[in-house]
Every structure is written in structure tokens, then in C-alpha cells.
N, C-alpha and C positions, 0 to 999 in steps of 0.2 A: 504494500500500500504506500502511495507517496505522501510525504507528509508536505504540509503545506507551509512556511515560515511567515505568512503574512504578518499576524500578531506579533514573535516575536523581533520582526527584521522594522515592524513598523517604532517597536518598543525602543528597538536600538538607535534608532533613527531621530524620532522626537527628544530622546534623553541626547544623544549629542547635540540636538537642534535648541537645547534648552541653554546648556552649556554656552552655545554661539551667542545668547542673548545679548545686544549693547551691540552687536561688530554690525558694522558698517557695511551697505550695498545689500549684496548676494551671498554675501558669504554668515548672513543671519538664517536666510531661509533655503539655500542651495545646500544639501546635505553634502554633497564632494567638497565645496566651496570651504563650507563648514568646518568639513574636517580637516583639510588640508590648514586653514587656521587655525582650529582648535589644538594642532599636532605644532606647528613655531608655537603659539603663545604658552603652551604649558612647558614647552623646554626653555623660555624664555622666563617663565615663574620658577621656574625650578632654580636655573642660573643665580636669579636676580635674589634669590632667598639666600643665596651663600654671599652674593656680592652686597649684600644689605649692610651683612655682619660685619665688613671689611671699611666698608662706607662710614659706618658710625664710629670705628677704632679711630678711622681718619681724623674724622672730623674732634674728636675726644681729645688726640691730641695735639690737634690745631689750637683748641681753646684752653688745656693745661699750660701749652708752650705759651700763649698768648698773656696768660693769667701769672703765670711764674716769671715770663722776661720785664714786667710791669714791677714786679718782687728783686729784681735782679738774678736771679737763676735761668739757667741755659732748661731746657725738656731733659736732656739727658743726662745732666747730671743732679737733677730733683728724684728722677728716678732710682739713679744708681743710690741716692742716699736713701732715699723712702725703704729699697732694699735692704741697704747698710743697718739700719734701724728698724729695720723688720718692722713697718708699718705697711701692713696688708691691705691696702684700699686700691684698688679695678680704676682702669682709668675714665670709665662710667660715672662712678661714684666722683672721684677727681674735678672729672669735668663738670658736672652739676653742682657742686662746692665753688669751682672756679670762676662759675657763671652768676650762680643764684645767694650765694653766703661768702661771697670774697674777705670780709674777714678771720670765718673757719677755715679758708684755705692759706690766706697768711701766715696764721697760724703753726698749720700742718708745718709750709714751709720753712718757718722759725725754727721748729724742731727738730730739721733734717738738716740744720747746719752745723 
């Protein structure tokens, strides 16, 4: 007996066509269209979810360096001392100190001298 995949080939098709939702043209309602976008943009989320992580370390110590040259300290040598002193603070935490409570981080800084 043949089996017939209507239901489930239609099932496959709308749930990828839901995914397309927002894109632009033909490629929201054209299932090939569809998929052939849907197949860049998820490599392209995939990508951009490791290059996020990389992004924010940037920018973190963009604003410690920024924050500590204002203190007189160089980025890498605030670092190598926050080490020396085994003061365990992410350059996350750093950076939102540097930006938002500039006195806590003067501080810090004071201490690593």
C-alpha cells in the first residue's frame, strides 16, 4: 500500500515557513526560498552567539583601560597586579564598576598598587 506524506510533508513545510516569519520578499512564503534562508541565518546565529562573547570581553576592556588610564594605570599592568593580589573580579564585573561606581573602582585600583 502507498503511503501518502501529505500531512506530514505539509507539517514540515509550515513549521519551516513559521521559522521564515519577518524575512523579506519570497523567501517568507516560498518554502525552497525559505529554506535556503533559514539554513545562512541559523549558521549565522550560531556564529554570532560565540562572537557575542568575544564582543563584550572587547568592549570590557576598552572601558577598564579607559577607566584605569584616567587613575594612571596602563590595562595590563592593573591586571597583572589585581592577579598579584589575588583579587578575583571578571573583567565584566570591572567594567560595570568602571563605568557605573568609578569611585569602587578607584579604589580597587588603590589596592593593586
Amino acid at each position: 500500500m502507498r503511503i501518502k506524506r501529505g500531512v506530514t510533508a505539509s507539517k514540515r513545510r509550515k513549521n519551516l515557513l513559521q521559522h521564515a516569519k519577518g524575512f523579506q520578499w519570497r523567501r517568507k512564503t516560498n518554502f525552497r526560498a525559505a529554506k535556503e534562508a533559514l539554513l545562512h541565518a541559523w549558521t549565522y546565529a550560531y556564529r554570532d552567539r560565540r562572537n557575542k562573547k568575544r564582543d563584550r570581553r572587547v568592549l570590557w576592556q576598552a572601558k577598564i583601560n579607559a577607566a584605569s588610564r584616567n587613575l594612571g594605570v596602563q590595562y595590563s599592568r592593573l591586571i597583572n597586579n589585581l592577579n598579584k593580589v589575588n583579587i578575583e573580579l571578571d573583567r565584566k564585573s570591572l567594567a560595570y564598576l568602571a563605568e557605573h561606581k568609578p569611585e569602587v573602582f578607584a579604589h580597587i585600583v588603590e589596592n593593586t598598587k
